[in-house]
C-alpha positions as CSV (number, residue, x, y, z in Angstrom):
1,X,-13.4,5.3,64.7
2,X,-15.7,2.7,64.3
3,X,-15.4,-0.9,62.6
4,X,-17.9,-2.1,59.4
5,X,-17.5,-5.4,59.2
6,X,-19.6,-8.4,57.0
7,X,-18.8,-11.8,56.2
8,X,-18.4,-11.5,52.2
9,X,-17.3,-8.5,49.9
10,X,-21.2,-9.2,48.3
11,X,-22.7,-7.9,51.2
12,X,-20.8,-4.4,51.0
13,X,-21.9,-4.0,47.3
14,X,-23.9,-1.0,48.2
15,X,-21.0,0.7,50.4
16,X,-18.2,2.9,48.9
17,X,-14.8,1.8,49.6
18,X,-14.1,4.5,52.3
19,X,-16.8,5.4,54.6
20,X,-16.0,8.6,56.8
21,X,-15.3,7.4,60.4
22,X,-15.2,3.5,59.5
23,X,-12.8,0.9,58.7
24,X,-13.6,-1.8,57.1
25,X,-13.4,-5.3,57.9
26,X,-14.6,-8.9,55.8
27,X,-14.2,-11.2,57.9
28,X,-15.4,-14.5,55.7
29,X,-18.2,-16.7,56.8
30,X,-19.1,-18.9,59.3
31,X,-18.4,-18.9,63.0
32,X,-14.5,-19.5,63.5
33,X,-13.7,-16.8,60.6
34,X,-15.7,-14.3,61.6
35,X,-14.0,-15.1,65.3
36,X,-10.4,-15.3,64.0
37,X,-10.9,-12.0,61.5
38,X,-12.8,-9.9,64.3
39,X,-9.9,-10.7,67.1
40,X,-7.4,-9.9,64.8
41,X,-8.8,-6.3,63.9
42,X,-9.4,-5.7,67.2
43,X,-5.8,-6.9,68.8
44,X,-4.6,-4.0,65.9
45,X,-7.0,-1.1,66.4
46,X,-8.8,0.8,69.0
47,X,-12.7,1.0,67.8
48,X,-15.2,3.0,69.5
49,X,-18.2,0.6,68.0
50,X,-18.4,-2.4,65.7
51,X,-20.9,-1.5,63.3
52,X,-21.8,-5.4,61.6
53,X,-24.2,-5.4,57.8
54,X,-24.9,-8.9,56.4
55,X,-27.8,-10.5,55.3
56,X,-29.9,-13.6,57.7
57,X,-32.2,-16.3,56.6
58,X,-35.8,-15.2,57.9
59,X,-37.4,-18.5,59.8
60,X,-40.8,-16.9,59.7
61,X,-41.9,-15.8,56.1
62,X,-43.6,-12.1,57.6
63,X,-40.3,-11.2,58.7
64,X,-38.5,-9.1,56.2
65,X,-36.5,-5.7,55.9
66,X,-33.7,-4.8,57.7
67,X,-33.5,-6.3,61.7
68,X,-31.4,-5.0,64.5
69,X,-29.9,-8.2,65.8
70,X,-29.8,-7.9,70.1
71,X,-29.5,-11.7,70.9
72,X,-27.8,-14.4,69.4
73,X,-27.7,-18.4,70.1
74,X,-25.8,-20.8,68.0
75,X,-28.3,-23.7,66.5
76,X,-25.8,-26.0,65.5
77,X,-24.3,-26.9,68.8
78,X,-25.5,-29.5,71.8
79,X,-23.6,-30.0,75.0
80,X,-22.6,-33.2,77.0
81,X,-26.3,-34.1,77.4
82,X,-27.3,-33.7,73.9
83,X,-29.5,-30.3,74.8
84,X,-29.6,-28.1,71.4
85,X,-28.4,-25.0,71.3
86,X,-26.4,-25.4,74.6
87,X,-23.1,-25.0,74.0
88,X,-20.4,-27.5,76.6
89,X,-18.6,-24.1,77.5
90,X,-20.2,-21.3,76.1
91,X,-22.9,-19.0,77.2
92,X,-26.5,-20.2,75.6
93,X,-26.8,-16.9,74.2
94,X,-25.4,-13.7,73.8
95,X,-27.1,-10.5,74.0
96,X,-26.2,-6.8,73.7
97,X,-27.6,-4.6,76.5
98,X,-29.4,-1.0,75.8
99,X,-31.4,-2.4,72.7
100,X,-34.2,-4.4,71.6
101,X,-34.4,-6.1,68.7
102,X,-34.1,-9.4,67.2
103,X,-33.0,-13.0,68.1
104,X,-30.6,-14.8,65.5
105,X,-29.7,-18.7,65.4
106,X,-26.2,-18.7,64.2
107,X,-24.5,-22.2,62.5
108,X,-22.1,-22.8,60.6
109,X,-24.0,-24.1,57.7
110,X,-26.7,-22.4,55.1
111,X,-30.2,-23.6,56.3
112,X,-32.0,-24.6,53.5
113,X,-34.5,-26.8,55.1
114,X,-37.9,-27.4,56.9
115,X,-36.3,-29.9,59.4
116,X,-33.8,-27.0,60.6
117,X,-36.4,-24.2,60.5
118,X,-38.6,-25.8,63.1
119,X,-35.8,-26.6,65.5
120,X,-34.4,-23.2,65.3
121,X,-37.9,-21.5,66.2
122,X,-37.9,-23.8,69.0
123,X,-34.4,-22.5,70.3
124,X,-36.5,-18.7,70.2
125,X,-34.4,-18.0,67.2
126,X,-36.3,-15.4,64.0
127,X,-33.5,-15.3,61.7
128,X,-30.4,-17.1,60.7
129,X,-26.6,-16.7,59.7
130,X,-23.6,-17.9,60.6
131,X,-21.8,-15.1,62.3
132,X,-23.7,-12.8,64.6
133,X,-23.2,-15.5,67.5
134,X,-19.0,-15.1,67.5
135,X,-19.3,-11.3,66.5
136,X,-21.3,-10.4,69.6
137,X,-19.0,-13.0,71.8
138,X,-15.4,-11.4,70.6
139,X,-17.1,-8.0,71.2
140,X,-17.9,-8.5,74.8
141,X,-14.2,-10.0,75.5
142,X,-13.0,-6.7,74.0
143,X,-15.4,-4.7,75.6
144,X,-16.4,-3.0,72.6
145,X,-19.9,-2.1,71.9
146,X,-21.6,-3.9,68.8
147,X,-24.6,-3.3,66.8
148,X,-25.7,-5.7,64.3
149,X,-27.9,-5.2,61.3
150,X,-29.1,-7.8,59.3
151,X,-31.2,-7.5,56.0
152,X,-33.8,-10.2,55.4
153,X,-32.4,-12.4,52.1
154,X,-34.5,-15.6,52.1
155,X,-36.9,-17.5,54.4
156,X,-34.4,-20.5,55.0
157,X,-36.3,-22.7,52.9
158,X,-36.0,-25.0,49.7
159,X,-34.0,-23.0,47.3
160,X,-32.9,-20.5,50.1
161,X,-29.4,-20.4,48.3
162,X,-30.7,-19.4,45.1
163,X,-32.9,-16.7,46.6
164,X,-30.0,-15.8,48.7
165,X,-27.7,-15.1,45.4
166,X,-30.4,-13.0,43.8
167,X,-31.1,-10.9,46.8
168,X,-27.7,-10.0,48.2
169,X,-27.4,-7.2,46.3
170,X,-30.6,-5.8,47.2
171,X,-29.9,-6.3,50.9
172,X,-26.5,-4.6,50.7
173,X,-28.3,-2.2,49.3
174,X,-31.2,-1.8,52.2
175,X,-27.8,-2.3,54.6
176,X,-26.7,0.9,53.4
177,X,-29.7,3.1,53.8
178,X,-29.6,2.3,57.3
179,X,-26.2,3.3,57.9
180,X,-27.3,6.9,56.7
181,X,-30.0,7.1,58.5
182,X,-28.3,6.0,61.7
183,X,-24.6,7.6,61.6
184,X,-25.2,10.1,58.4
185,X,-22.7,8.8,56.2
């Protein structure tokens, strides 16, 4: 059995309540929901994969579609020194072995500015959310493989929100034409 999980019931629009071989888990936004909600789901079940849709902020305005998510880094922290994106006890970033793919900056706030943009390409970081960071850190304490997907919503911009409300949909969408294409359901 394997684990779908999003932040928000939005980004599942696309999916049918039961999907053949997954449970399904919403785990809320930001950084310490999605860690409370994914530790509690796995301290109940036994999953052979986590399997995680959602939608990113895009930091670069060519990036778009749908990104397999391999490293993640959290923006919004700085340790003892004041170094962004070092966390005081926490691993700089996270990465899931086997794959390539994308780097995501994960805070626990909706970027929505220039200021934020820059300094997150200067962590290494081509999208944004405010998830993928504790999803792949619970994984690896479980020991359970994780695969993220994340659909391109907005460039992180002025009016990012607004963009982000109109495209969900469309995302979830895109979200769950990869699903079929990579498990056939």
């Amino acid at each position: 059995m394997k684990l779908l999980v999003a932040a928000l019931e939005s980004e599942l629009v696309a999916f049918p309540e039961e999907l053949p071989g997954f449970d399904r888990l919403v785990t809320g936004p930001g950084k310490l929901q999605a860690t409370y909600a994914l530790t509690r789901a796995l301290d109940r079940g036994t999953y052979d994969e986590i399997v995680v849709v959602g939608t990113a902020g895009s930091v670069d305005a060519a990036t778009v579609g749908v990104h397999e998510v391999t490293t993640a880094l959290q923006h919004d922290v700085s340790d003892v020194d004041g170094i962004a994106g070092q966390h005081v006890s926490l691993p700089t970033t996270v990465s899931i072995a086997g794959r390539e793919g994308t780097t995501i900056a994960t805070g626990d706030h909706f970027v929505d500015d220039a200021d934020t943009v820059e300094a997150i390409r200067a962590l290494g970081g081509t999208l944004v959310d405010m998830e993928a960071y504790a999803y792949i850190w619970v994984a690896q304490q479980f020991g359970v493989p994780i695969r993220i997907l994340k659909a391109v919503s907005d460039n992180a911009q002025d009016d990012a929100i607004t963009d982000w409300r109109d495209a969900v949909a469309i995302c979830s969408a895109q979200l769950r034409e990869r699903i079929t294409e990579l498990y056939g359901v």
